[in-house]
C-alpha positions, -999 to 999 in steps of 0.1 A, spaced: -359 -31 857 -325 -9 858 -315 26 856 -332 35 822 -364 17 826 -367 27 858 -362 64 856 -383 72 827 -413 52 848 -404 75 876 -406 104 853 -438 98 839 -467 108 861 -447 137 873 -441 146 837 -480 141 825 -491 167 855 -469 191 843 -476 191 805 -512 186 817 -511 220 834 -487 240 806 -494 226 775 -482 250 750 -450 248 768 -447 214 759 -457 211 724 -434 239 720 -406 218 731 -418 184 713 -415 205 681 -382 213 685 -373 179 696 -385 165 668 -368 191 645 -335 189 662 -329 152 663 -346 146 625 -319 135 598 -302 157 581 -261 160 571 -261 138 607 -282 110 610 -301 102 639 -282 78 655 -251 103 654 -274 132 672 -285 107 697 -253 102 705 -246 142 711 -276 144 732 -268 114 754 -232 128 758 -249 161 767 -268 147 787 -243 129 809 -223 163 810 -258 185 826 -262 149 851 -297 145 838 -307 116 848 -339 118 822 -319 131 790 -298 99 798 -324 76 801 -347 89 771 -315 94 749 -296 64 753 -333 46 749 -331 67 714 -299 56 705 -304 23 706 -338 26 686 -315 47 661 -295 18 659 -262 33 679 -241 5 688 -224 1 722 -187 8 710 -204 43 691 -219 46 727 -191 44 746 -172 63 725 -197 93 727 -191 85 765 -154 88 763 -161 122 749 -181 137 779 -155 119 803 -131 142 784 -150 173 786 -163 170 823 -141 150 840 -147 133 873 -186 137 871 -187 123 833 -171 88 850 -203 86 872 -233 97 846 -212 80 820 -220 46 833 -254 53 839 -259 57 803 -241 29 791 -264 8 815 -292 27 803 -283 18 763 -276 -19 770 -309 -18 789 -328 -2 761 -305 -23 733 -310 -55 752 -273 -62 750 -253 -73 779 -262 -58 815 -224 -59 826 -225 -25 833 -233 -10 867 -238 30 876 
């Protein structure tokens, strides 16, 4: 198990207690999680994309992990990945070239393509 994998296992209980204890909150935001990233003019591999790239620019290691997983189930592939990536790099600088190859591990991980890259 790798970055992706491993951090949304990490995540999980925590995560469970929470909504367990705020549960409006929570339903609150799954609705508009499921509203934001539902197709429309952009598809959802393209707003998977945004939010992994967002992601990397807040250092979330979560967003990463659950993004990069979504982009891959969305069908992203790793050059539209990196690309994205290339992106945050350019609007973050130094910090984007740390949390950028984090979520290119993560997306291989979650793609099954190659594990060459390291974060």
């Amino acid at each position: 198990m790798s970055y992706g994998k491993q951090t949304l296992d990490d995540l999980r209980s925590p995560a469970r207690e929470l909504r367990s204890r705020i549960p409006e909150v929570y339903a609150g935001y799954a609705a508009t999680h499921k509203a934001a990233l539902a197709a429309g003019e952009l598809d959802v591999a393209t707003k998977e994309l945004i939010a992994l790239a967002i992601g990397v620019s807040k250092q979330c290691d979560g967003c990463i992990a659950s993004h990069a997983r979504g982009a891959a189930r969305a069908g992203a592939t790793e050059q539209q990945v990196a690309e994205a990536l290339g992106v945050a790099i350019l609007m973050n600088g130094g910090p984007s070239t740390v949390y950028g190859p984090r979520a290119m591990e993560a997306f291989l991980e979650f793609s099954e393509g190659p594990a060459t890259a390291t974060g």
